[in-house]
N, C-alpha and C positions, 0 to 999 in steps of 0.2 A: 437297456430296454426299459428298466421302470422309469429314465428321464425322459425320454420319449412319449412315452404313454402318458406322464403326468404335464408332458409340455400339450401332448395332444388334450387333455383333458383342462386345460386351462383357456386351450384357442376356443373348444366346447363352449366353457361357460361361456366365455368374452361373446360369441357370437349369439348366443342364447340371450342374453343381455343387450347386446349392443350389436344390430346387425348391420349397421352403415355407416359405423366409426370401429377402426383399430386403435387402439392406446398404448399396444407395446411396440418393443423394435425388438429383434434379436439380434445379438450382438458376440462374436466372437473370435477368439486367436490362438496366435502361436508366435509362441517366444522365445528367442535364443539367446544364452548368454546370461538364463534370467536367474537372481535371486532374492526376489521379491516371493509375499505369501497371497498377495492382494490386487488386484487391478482397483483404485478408486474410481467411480463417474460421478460429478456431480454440476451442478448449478441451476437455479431457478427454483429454488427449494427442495432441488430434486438432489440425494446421494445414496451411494449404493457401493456396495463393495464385493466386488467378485473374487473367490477362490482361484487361483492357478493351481494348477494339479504339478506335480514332481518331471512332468514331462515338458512343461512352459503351456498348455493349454489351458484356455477359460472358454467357458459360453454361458450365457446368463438372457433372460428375457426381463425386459426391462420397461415398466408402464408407466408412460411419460405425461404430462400435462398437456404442453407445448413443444411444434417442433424448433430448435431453435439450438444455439453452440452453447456447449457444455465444456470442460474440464477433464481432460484423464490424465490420473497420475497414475505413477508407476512406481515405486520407492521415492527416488528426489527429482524424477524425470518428469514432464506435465508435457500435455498437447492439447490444444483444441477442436473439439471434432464436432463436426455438424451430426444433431438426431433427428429422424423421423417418423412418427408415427405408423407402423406396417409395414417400417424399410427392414432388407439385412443388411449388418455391418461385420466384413473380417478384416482384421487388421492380421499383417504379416512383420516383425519388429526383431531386431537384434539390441539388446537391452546395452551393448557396447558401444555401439554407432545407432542410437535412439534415433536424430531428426534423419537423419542419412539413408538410415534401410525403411523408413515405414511409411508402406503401402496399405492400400486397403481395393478388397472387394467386394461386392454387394451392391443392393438398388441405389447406395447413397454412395459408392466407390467414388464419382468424380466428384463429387463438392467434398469428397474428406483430403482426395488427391489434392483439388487443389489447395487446403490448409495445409497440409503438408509442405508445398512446394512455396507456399505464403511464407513460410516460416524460415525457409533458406533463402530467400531473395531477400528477407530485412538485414542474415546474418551478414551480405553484402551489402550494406548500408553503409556509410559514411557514421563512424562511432559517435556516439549519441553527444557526449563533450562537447568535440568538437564541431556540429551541425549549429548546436546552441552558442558556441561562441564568434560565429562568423557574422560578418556585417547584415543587415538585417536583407539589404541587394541580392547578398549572396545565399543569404539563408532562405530566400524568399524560391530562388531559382533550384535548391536544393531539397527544398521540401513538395515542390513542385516536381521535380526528376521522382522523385521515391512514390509520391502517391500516384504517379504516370506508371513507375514499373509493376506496381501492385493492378491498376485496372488495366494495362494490357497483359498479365498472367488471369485476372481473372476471365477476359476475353476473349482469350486462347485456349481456354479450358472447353472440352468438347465435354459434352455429356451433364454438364447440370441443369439442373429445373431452372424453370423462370422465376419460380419461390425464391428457389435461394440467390441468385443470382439478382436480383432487385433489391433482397434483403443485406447481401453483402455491396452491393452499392452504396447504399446508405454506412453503413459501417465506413467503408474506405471513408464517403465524404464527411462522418463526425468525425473519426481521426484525423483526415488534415485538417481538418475547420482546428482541432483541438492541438495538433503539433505548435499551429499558427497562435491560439492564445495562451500557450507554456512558453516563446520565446521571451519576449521582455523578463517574466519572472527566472529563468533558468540561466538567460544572458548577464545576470544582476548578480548572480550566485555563482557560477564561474569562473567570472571575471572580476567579481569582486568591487563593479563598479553600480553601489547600490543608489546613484543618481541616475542610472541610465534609462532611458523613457523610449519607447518605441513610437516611430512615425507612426499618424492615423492612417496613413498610405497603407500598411500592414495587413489593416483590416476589413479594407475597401470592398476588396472580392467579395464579400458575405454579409456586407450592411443589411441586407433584405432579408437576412438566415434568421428561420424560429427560434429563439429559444426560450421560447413557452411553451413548446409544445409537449403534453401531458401524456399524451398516446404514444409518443413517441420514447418518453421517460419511461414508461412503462416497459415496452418491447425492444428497447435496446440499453444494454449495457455500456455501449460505445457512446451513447447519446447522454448517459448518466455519467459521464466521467466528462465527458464535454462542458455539460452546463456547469457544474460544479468549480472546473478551471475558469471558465469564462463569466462567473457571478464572485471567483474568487479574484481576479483581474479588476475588475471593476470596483468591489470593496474595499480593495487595497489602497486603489488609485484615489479612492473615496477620502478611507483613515488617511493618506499620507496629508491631502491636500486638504484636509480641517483636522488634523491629531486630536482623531478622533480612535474609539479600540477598535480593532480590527476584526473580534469577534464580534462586537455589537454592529459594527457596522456590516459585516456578510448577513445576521441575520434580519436586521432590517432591510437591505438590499434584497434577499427570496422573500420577503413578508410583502414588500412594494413591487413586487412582480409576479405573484402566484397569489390569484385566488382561489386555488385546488389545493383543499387540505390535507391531504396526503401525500401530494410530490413536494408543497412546501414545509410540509415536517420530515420528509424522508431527508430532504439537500437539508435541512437544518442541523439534523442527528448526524448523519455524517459529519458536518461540518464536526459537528463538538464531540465527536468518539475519541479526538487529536488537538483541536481549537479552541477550546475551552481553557480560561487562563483565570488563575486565581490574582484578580487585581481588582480596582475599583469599579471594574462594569461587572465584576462575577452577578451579582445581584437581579443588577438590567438584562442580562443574557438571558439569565435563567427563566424572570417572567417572561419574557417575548417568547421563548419557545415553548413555556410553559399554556400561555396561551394559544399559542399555535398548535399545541399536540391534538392527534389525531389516532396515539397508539400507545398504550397504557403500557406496553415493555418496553417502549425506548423512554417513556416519561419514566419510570421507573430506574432504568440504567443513566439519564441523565442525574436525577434526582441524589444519587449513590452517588456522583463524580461530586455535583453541587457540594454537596455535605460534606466530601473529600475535602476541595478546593476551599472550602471557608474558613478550615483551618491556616489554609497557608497562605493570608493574606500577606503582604510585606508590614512587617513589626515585630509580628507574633512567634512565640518562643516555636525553633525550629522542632520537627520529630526527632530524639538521639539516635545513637545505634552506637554498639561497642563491637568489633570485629576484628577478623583475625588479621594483623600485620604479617607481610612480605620478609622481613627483617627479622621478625621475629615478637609472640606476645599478642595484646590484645590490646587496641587502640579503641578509642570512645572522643564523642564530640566535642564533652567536658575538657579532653585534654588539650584540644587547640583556641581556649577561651584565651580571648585579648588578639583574637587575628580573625584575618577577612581569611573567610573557608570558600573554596571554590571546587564544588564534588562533580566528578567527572565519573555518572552511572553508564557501564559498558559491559562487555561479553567479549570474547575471543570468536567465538564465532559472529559476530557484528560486522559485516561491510563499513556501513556507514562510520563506528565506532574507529574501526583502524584506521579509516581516512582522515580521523581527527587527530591522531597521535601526532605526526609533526609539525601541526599547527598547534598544539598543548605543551609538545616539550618546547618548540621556539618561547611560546607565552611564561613558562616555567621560567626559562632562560631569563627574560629580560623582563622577570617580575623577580629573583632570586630574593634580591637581598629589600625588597618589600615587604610590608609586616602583612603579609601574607600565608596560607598552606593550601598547596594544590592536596587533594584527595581521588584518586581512582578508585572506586566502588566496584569490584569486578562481581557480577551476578551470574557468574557461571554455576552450571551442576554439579555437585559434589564429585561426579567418576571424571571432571576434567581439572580436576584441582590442579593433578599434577604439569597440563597443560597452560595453567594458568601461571604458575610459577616461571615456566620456559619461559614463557612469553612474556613477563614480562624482564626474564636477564634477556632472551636474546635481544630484543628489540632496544633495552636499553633502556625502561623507563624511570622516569624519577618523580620524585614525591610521594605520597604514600600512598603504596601499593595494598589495597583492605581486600578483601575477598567476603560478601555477604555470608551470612550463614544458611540461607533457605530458596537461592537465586529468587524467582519474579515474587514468592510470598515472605520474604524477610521483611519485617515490619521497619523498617527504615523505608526502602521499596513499597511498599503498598501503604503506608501514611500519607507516602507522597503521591498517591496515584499514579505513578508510574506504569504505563501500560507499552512504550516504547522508546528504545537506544537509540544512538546516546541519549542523555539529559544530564542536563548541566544545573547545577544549584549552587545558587550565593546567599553566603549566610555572615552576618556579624559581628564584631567583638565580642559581644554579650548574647551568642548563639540567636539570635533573632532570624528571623528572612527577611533576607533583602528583597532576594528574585526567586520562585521554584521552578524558574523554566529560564535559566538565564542564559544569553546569546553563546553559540558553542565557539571554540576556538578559532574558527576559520572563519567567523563574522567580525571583520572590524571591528564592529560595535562595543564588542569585550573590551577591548583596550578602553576607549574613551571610561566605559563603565568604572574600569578596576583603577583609571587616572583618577577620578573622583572621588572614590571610596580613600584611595593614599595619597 
């Protein structure tokens, strides 16, 4: 009863205040299966966290900015769900069978429906690998089928608004437009064949397509991960064909295309949260966007990386670190002076990290008797030490296996700015840096690198 009364005493004020705009949604469920403490919601600066009660039930009222897709986790489960200002939303969910069982009802039931049924028709998709490595003929008729079966589900869908359903048109059409400029780079990676150039044919379909458009960047997420690919595409194409840097070149690329200082400091910052390299344009990068800024906390979180990275120019004496040996004892950088050091920072829990292990042990292999030391950095948490050890007898690994002392704040780890796995560092005879972001195992490139070094 007293939730009630204080929900009823909140519609009060709201409508006392505000008689021709709602800004909440009420939102609620039930859960089988569950043991979670927390229902997350979030995106658009909006997050919120709901209690489940011992039975699997939440309800919360939730006062929104904009209607538009948000985020719900659930322990490690997520889903995207459409909000609307004045709508109800129940969700009905077995936390076992997540995409499988969850339904929903309320005013916004059919636009949550159909993300839900969105979400099973991609897991029938043609695995992502292999879409990327098919002839471009093929790929082109493949990316075609998928974004056809997404707009006849969305078509089929009885009962959504014409909001959403305009709004979700657009969405479908930035993701093909963007499936379309991630093939060349993803065909490259692979395949491993990093001469490969995609026909202009490719991009025919869309020659006319915005991507300036500011309003758009704004209100959609899909739209912001689109230009981003397709100014990253271009830069590329830019650096290969005058070797020129590739960070200096994407930010001159958004600087010669946006006169709006905020979507071209926004695609700037991203770019360098990841892109930012300590080499001879660190310098140039840094004013251009320095100039460019528009928002005194990304200038400031750039600013903190800048300072990072100028330490680790190639020459300059590497960061040390002394750490605990697999084998046994306590290993330091000191001890492999008079060799080319090749650190291999990773996690067990790491996708991307383990996909590098047998492109690392082959490199191992057929660098052995090189005046080389491979190094594996494992930056695990202390309560999986003992998983780190398994992992690396069962798998087999060789060369020296170190485990950080403080995983992402061990000060070897944050000299280097290290913000994400793997990362790969070469370093000198004379403990110098060579590279602090040097090519991973599974890029060619490494070899040619480490034939020159020996």
């Amino acid at each position: 009863m007293r939730n009630i009364l204080l929900l009823l005493f909140v519609i009060t004020f709201i409508s006392c205040e505000n008689d021709d705009k709602i800004s909440f949604i009420i939102i609620n469920g039930e859960l089988i299966n569950n043991n979670s403490n927390t229902v997350n919601i979030s995106g658009n600066g909006f997050e919120k966290e709901i209690f489940i009660s011992e039975d699997g039930s939440f309800s919360d009222t939730l006062f929104l900015k904009k209607n538009d897709y948000y985020l719900l986790r659930i322990g490690r489960e997520s889903t995207p769900v459409y909000l609307k200002q004045g709508a109800t939303l129940t969700l009905m969910l077995d936390i076992e069978q997540f995409d499988e069982s969850l339904t929903y009802s309320g005013t916004i039931a059919p636009e949550n429906n159909y993300l839900a049924k969105k979400y099973l028709v991609s897991e029938q998709e043609m695995a992502f690998d292999k879409v990327y490595m098919l002839s471009q003929e093929k790929f082109i008729l493949e990316v075609n089928k998928i974004n056809k079966n997404y707009i006849d589900l969305l078509n089929a869908s009885q009962g959504i608004s014409e909001e959403f359903k305009q709004k979700e048109q657009k969405e479908l059409k930035y993701a093909h437009i963007n499936n379309i400029e991630n093939y060349e780079q993803y065909y490259q990676y692979l395949t491993k064949d990093l001469d490969f150039k995609a026909e202009e044919t490719l991009y025919r379909d869309y020659k006319d397509f915005n991507f300036n458009d500011t309003e758009a960047y704004e209100s959609s997420n899909a739209y912001k991960r689109l230009l981003e690919t397709h100014y990253q595409r271009i830069a590329q194409n830019e650096a290969i064909n005058n070797g020129k840097d590739l960070t200096l070149t994407f930010l001159e690329t958004i600087n010669n295309n946006f006169s709006d200082g905020s979507v071209k400091e926004q695609l700037m910052f991203n770019y360098l949260r990841y892109g930012m390299k300590a080499n001879e344009a660190l310098e140039s990068v840094y004013k251009l966007y320095k100039s460019s800024n528009q928002n005194s906390d990304n200038l400031s979180k750039v600013t903190s990386s800048y300072k990072v990275l100028s330490n680790l120019i190639p020459g300059k004496a590497s960061p040390k670190f002394i750490y605990e040996n697999y084998i046994g004892g306590m290993t330091n950088l000191e001890d492999l002076a008079g060799k080319i050091v090749y650190i291999d920072v990773w996690a067990t829990w790491c996708g991307p990290c383990l996909r590098e292990i047998p492109a690392l042990k082959s490199l191992e292999n057929d660098y052995h008797n090189k005046n080389i030391a491979f190094v594996s950095l494992s930056i695990d948490e202390k309560k999986d030490y003992q998983k780190w050890r398994t992992m690396v007898a069962d798998k087999e690994l060789t060369g020296i296996q170190l485990m950080a002392d403080n995983n992402w704040k061990s000060s070897f780890v944050t000299s280097y700015g290290i913000k994400g796995i793997p990362r790969f560092i070469l370093i000198d005879e004379a403990g110098n840096i060579i590279n602090s972001d040097a090519p991973r195992p599974s890029n060619p490139e490494i070899r040619g690198v480490l034939d020159e070094l020996l």
